[in-house]
N, C-alpha and C positions, 0 to 999 in steps of 0.2 A: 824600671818597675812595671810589673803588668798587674793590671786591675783590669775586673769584671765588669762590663756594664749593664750587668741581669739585674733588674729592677727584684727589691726585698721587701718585704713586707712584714717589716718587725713589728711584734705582739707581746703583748704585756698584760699582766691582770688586770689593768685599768682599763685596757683597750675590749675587752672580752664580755663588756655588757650589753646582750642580745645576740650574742656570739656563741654557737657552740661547736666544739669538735672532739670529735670521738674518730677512734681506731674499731674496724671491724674486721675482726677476726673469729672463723673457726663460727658463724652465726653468734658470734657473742661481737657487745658493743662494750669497749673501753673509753671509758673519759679519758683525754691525756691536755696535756700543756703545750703548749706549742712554744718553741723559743727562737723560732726563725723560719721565714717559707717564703720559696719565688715560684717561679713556673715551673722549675725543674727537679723541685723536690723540697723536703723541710726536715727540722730537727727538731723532735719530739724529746719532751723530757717525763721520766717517770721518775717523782720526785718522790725518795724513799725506797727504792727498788734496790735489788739486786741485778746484777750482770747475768748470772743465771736463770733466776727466776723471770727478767724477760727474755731470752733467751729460748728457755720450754717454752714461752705462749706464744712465740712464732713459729712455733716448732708443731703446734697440734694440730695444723693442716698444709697441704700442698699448694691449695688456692691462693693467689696473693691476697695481701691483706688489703682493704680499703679505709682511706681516709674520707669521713663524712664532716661537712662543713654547713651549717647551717647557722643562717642569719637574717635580721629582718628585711636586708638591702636586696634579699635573693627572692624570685620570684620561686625557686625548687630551689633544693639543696645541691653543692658541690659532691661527687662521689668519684673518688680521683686511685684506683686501681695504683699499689707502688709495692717496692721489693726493699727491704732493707739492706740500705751500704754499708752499715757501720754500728758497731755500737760500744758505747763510753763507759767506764767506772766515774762518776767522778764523787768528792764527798756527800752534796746533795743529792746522789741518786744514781739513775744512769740515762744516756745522753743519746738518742736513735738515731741515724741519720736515715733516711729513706728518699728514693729516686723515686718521681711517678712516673706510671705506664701511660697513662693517658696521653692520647696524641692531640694536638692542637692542630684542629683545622677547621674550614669554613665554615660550618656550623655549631662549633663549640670554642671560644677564644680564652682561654684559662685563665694567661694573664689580664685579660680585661675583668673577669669576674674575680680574680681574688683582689684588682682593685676597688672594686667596688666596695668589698667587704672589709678587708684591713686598711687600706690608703686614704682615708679619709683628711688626714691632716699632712698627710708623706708621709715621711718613714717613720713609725710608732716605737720608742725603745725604752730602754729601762733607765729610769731616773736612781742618783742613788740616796740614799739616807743623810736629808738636811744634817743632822746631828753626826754624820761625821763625813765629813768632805774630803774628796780625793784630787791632790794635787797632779798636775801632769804637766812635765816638764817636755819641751818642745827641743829638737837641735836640728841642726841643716843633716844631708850624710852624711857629711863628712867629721861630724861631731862636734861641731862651734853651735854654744848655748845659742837658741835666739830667744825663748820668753817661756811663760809657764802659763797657768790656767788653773780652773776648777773646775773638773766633768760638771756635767748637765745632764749627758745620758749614754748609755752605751750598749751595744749589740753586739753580736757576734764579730758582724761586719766591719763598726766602727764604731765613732764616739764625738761627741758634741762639747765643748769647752766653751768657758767664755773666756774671756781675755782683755785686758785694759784697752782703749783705743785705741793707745796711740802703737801698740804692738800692731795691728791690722796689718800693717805694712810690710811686717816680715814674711804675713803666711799669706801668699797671694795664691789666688786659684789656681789647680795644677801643680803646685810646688809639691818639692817632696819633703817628707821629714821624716824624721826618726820620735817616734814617741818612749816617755820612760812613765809608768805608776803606778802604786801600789795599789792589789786586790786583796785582800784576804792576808794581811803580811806577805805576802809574796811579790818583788819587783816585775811589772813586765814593761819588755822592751821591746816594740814593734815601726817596721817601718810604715809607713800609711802617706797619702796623698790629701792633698788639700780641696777637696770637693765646692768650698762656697764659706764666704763668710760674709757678716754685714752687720752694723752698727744698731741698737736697739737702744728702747729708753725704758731703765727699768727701776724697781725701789726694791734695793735690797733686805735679806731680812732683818728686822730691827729699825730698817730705816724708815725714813719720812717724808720724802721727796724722790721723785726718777731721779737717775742719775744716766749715762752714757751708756754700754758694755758693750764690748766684743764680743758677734758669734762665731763659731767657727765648725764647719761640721769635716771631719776629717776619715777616709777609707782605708780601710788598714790594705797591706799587701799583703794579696791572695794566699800566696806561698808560705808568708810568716803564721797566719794567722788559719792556714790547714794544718800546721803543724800539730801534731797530737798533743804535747805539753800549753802549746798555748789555747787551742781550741777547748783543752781540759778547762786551764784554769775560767776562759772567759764563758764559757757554759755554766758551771759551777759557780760563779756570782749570780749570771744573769737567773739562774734556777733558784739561787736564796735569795734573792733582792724579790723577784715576781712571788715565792712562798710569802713574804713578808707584807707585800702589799695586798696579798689577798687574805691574810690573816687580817691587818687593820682593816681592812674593807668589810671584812666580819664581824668583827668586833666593835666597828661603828654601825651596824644593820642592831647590832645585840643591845644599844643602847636605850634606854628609854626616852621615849620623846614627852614633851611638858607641852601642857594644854591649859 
């Protein structure tokens, strides 16, 4: 299995306060979402779009477009010159992929400054809805069960389960597995690698006392997960899960507060 070791910088509606990012194109500034970025490019999500309709707006000039990045941690903003690789239907919207121009050298260090701004905690992803939990069954390659889990969080890249303790054992660092779970009614089944896991004390929901849990943070394989059908569908959650949380995050700003 080959895996990347480009350091990610996953973003989330929760992650994006005092954070802004817009697309400049054509002397016009577009607010967009960002659902994934490293030093070498990101994937922009225009949630609600059309394939066409983005499509014409990189189309109304020759100049490349610029990503503008600005945040409190920045002394100036990020302005990151990029060309568009790709671009997605998927039900939430449609899905960018963009390469940046800008080159990394001695007096500008990209990836040091987009750590600053997103990597605050590590790698920032998308948590999924308490209310309805997604199981994910674990197997060696070669397809003998070894345990299961309950996401925690998940990226383009990968995804975070916990797991009983006393399974730790199965998924040691570096291992390989095969992951199987449902998104959207939809099964997916990805190979990915065992990055890190470690033992926490936590009190479940409902409960009343910490208890044990298993972490486990696992990196999907590169290949599986360029795939078009899978890249589809794991964009297309992460773009409705981040809609969702910035809807509650509005809707709890719209509340009244008691005095």
């Amino acid at each position: 299995m080959q895996t990347t070791k480009r350091r990610h910088y996953r973003v989330t509606g929760n992650d994006l306060d005092g954070i802004s990012v817009s697309l400049q194109i054509a002397d016009q500034s577009k607010p967009v979402h960002l659902i994934d970025i490293s030093s070498a490019g990101a994937a922009l999500a225009f949630i609600g779009a059309e394939k066409t309709q983005v499509a014409s707006l990189f189309g109304t000039t020759l100049r490349p477009p610029v990503i503008e990045i600005s945040a409190r941690d920045l002394g100036e903003n990020i302005n990151i010159p990029c060309r568009v690789a790709h671009l997605q239907q998927v039900a939430a919207g449609v899905i960018c992929g963009v390469a940046f121009l800008r080159e990394i050298d001695d007096s500008f260090n990209l990836d040091q400054a987009l750590l600053r701004v997103f990597n605050r905690r590590g790698a920032v992803r998308v948590e999924p809805d308490p209310q309805v939990p997604v199981q994910v069954y674990i197997q060696s390659p070669d397809g003998k069960a070894l345990c299961s889990g309950l996401l925690r969080d998940l990226s383009l890249t990968g995804l975070g389960i916990a797991v009983a303790p006393v399974d730790m054992k199965l998924l040691p660092k570096e291992s390989e597995v095969r992951l199987s779970f449902e998104l959207t009614d939809e099964i997916l089944e990805m190979p990915a690698i065992v990055r890190f896991g470690r033992v926490n004390s936590e009190t479940r929901p409902g409960g009343v006392s910490p208890e044990p849990v298993g972490i486990v943070g696992l990196e999907f394989d590169d290949h599986a997960r360029s795939q078009s059908a899978n890249r589809k569908r794991l964009a297309d959650w992460v773009m409705r899960r981040q809609r969702e949380i910035q809807r509650m995050q509005r809707e709890a700003e719209d509340l009244p507060t008691l005095h």
